[in-house]
Residue frames as a rotation matrix with the C-alpha (Angstrom) as fourth column:
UNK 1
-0.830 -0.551 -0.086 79.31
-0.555 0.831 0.033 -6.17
0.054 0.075 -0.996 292.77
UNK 2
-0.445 0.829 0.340 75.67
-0.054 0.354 -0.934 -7.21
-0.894 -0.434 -0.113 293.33
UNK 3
0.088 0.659 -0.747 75.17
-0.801 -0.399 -0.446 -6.90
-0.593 0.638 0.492 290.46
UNK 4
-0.372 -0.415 -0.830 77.21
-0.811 0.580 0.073 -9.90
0.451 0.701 -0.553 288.75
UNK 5
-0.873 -0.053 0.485 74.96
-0.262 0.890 -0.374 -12.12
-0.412 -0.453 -0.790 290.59
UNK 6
0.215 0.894 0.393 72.41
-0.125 0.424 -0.897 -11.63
-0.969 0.144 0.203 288.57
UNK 7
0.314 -0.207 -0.926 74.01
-0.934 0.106 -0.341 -12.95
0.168 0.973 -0.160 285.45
UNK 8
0.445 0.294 0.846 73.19
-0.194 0.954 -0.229 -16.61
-0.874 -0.062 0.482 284.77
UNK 9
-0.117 -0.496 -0.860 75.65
-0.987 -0.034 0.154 -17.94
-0.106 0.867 -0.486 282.18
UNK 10
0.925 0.285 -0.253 75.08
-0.329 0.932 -0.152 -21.66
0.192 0.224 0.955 280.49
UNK 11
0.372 -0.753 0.542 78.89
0.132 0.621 0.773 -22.27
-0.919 -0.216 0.330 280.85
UNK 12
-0.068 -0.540 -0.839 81.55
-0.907 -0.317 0.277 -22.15
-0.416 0.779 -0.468 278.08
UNK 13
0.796 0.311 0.519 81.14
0.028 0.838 -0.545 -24.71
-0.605 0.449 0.658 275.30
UNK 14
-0.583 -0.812 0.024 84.06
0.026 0.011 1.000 -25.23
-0.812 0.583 0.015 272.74
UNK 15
0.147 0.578 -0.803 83.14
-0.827 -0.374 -0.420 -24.57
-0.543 0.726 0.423 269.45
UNK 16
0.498 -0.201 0.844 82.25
0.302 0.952 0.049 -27.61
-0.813 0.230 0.535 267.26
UNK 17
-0.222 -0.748 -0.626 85.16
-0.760 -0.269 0.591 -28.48
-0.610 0.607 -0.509 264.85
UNK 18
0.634 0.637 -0.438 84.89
-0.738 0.668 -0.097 -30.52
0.231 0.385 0.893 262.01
UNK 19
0.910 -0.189 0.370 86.15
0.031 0.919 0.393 -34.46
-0.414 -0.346 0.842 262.44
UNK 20
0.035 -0.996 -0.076 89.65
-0.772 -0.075 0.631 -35.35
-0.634 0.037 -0.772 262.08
UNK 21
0.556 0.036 -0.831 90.37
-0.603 0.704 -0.374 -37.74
0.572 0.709 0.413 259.27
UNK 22
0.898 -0.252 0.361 91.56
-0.124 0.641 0.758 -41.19
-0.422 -0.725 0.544 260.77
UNK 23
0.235 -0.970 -0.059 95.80
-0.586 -0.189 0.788 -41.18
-0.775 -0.150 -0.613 261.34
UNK 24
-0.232 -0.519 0.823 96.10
0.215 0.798 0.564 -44.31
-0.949 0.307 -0.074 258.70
UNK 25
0.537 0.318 0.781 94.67
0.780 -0.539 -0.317 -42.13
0.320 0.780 -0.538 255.33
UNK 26
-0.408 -0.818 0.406 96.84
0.911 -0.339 0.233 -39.98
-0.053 0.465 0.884 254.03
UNK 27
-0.191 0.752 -0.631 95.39
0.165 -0.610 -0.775 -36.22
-0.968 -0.252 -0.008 253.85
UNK 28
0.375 0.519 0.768 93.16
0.773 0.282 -0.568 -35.35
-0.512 0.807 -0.295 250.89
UNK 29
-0.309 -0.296 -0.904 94.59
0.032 -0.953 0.301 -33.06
-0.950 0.064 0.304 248.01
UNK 30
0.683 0.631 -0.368 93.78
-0.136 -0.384 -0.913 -31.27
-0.717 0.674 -0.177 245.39
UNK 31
0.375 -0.592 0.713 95.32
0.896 0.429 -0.116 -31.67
-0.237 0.683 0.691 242.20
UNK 32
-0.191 -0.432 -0.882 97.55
0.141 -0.901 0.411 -28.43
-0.971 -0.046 0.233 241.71
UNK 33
0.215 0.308 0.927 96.32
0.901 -0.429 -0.066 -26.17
0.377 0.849 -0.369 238.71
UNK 34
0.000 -0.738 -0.674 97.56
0.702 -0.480 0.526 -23.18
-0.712 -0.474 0.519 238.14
UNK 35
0.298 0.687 0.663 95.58
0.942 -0.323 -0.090 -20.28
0.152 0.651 -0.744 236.41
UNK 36
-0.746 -0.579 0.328 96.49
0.642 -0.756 0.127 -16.57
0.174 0.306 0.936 235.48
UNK 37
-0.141 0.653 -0.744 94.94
0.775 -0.395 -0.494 -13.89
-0.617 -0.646 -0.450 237.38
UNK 38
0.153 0.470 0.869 92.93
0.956 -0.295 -0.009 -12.21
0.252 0.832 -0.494 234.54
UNK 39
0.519 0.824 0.229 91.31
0.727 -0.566 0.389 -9.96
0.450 -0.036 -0.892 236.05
UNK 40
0.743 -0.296 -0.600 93.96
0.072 -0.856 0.511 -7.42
-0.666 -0.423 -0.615 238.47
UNK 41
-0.409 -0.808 0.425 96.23
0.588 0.123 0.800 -8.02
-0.698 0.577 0.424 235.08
UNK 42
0.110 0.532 0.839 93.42
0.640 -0.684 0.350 -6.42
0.760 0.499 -0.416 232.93
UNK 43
0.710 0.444 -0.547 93.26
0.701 -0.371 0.608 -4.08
0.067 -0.816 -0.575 235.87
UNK 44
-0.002 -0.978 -0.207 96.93
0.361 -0.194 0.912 -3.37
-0.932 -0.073 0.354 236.19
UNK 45
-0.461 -0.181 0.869 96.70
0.799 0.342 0.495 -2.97
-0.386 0.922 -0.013 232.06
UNK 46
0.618 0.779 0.109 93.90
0.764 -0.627 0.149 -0.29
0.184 -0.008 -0.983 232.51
UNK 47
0.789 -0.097 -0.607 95.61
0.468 -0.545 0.696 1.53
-0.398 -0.833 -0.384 235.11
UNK 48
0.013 -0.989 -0.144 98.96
0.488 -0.119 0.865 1.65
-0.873 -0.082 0.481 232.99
UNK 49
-0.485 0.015 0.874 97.75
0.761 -0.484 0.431 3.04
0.430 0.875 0.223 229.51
UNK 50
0.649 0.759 0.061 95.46
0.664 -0.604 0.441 5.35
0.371 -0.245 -0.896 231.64
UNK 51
0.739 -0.464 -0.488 98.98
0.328 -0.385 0.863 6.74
-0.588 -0.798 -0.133 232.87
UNK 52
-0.259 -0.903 0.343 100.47
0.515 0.172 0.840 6.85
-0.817 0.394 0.420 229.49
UNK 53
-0.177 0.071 0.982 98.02
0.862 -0.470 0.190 9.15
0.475 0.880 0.022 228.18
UNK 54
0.240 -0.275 -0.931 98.72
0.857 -0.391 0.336 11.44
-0.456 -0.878 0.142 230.89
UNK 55
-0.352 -0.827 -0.439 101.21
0.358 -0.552 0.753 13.17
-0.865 0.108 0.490 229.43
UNK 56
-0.643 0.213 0.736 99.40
0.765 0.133 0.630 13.14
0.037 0.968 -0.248 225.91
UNK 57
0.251 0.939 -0.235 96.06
0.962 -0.213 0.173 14.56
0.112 -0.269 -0.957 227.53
UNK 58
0.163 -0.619 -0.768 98.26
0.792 -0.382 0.476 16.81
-0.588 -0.686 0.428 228.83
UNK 59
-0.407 -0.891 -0.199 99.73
0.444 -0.384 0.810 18.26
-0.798 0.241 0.552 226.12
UNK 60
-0.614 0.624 0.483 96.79
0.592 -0.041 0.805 17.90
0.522 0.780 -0.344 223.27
UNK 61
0.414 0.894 -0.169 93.68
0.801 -0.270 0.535 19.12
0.433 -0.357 -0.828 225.91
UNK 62
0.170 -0.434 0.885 95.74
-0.360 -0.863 -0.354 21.23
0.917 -0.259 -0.303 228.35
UNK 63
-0.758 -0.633 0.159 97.10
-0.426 0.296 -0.855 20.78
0.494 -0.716 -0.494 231.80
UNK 64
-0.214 0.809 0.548 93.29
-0.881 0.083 -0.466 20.50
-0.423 -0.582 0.695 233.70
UNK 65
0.529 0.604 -0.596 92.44
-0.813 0.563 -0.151 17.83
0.245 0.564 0.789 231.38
UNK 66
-0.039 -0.902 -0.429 96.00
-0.364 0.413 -0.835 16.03
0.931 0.124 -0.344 232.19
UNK 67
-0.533 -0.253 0.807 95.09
-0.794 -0.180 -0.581 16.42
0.293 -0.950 -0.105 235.69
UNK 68
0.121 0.873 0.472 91.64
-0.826 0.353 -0.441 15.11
-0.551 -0.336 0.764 235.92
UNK 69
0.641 -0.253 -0.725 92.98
-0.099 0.909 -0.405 12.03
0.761 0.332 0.557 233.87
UNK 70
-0.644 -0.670 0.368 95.28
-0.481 -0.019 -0.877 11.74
0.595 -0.742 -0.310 236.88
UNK 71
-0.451 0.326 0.831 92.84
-0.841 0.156 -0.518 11.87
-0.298 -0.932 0.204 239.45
UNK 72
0.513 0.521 -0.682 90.97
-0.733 0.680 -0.032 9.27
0.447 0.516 0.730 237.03
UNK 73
0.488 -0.196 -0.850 93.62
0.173 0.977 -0.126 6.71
0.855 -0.086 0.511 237.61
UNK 74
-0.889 -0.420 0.181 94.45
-0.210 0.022 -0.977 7.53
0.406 -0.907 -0.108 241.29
UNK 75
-0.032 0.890 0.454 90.56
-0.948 0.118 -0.297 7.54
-0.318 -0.440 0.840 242.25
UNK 76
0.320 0.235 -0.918 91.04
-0.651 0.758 -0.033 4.06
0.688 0.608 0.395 239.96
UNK 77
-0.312 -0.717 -0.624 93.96
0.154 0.610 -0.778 2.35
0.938 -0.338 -0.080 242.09
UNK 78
-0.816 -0.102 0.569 92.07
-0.548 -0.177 -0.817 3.64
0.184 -0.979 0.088 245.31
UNK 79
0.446 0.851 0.279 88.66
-0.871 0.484 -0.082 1.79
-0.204 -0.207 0.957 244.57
UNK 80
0.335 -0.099 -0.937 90.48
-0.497 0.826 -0.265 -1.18
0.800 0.555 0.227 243.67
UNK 81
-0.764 -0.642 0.070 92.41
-0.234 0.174 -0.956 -1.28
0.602 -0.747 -0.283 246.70
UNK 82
-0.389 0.910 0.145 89.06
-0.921 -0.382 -0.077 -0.42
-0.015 -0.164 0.986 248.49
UNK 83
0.523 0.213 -0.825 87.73
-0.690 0.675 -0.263 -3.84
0.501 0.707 0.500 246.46
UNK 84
-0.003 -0.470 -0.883 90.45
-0.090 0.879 -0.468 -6.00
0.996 0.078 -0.044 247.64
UNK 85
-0.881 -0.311 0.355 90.47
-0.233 -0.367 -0.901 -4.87
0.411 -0.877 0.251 251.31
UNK 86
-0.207 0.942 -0.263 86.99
-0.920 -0.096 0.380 -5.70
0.333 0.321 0.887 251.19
UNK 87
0.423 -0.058 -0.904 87.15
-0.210 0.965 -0.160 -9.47
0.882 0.257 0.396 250.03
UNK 88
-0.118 -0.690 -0.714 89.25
-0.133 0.724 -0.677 -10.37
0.984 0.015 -0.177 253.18
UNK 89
0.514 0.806 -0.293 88.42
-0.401 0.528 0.749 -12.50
0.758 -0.267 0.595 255.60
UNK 90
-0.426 -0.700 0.574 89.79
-0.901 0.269 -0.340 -13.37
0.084 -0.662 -0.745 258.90
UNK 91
0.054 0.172 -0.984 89.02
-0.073 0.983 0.168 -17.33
0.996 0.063 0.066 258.80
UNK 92
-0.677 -0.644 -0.357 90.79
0.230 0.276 -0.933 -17.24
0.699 -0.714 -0.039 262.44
UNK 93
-0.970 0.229 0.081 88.02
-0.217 -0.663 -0.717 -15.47
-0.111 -0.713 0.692 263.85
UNK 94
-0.529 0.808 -0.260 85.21
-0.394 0.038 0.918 -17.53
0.752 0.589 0.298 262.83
UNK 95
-0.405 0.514 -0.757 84.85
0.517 0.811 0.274 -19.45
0.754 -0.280 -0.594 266.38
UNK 96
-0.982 0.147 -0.118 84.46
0.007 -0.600 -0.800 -16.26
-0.188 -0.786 0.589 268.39
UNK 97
-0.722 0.667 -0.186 81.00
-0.488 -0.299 0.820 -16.15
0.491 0.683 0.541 266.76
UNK 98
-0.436 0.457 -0.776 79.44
0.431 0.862 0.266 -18.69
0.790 -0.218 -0.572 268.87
């Protein structure tokens, strides 16, 4: 217990937030647009013809080939996942940081 006396702490501070907008102004918005997610559609699009020449590979190359076009688009749908799991951000957890 002698020990925790020698820890000197400055005191807890709240973390600074930004200003509140004043109660008589309305809050600010964005105009709503509404855009088609290229990119996990081209993705998705990939992933599905890469599964529809399965069977083909399959049948033209032999079974190994059929496979390893398999693992192709499982190893595909795991880096993507990978990718998106990535990108995300806990916002909620930005004031522990201080």
């Amino acid at each position: 217990m002698l020990v925790l006396g020698l820890v000197h702490g400055g005191g807890w501070q709240p973390p600074r937030l930004p200003p509140e907008p004043p109660a008589d102004e309305p809050p600010e918005r964005r105009p709503w647009s509404w855009r088609l997610p290229w990119r996990p559609l081209a993705w998705f699009a990939a992933w599905c013809w890469l599964m529809a020449l399965v069977p083909v590979v399959s049948n033209a190359v032999g079974s190994l080939a059929g496979f390893v076009l398999l693992m192709l688009a499982f190893g595909l749908v795991c880096w993507r996942l990978e990718r998106f799991c990535r990108r995300q951000y806990w916002h909620g957890l930005r004031e522990y940081k201080y």
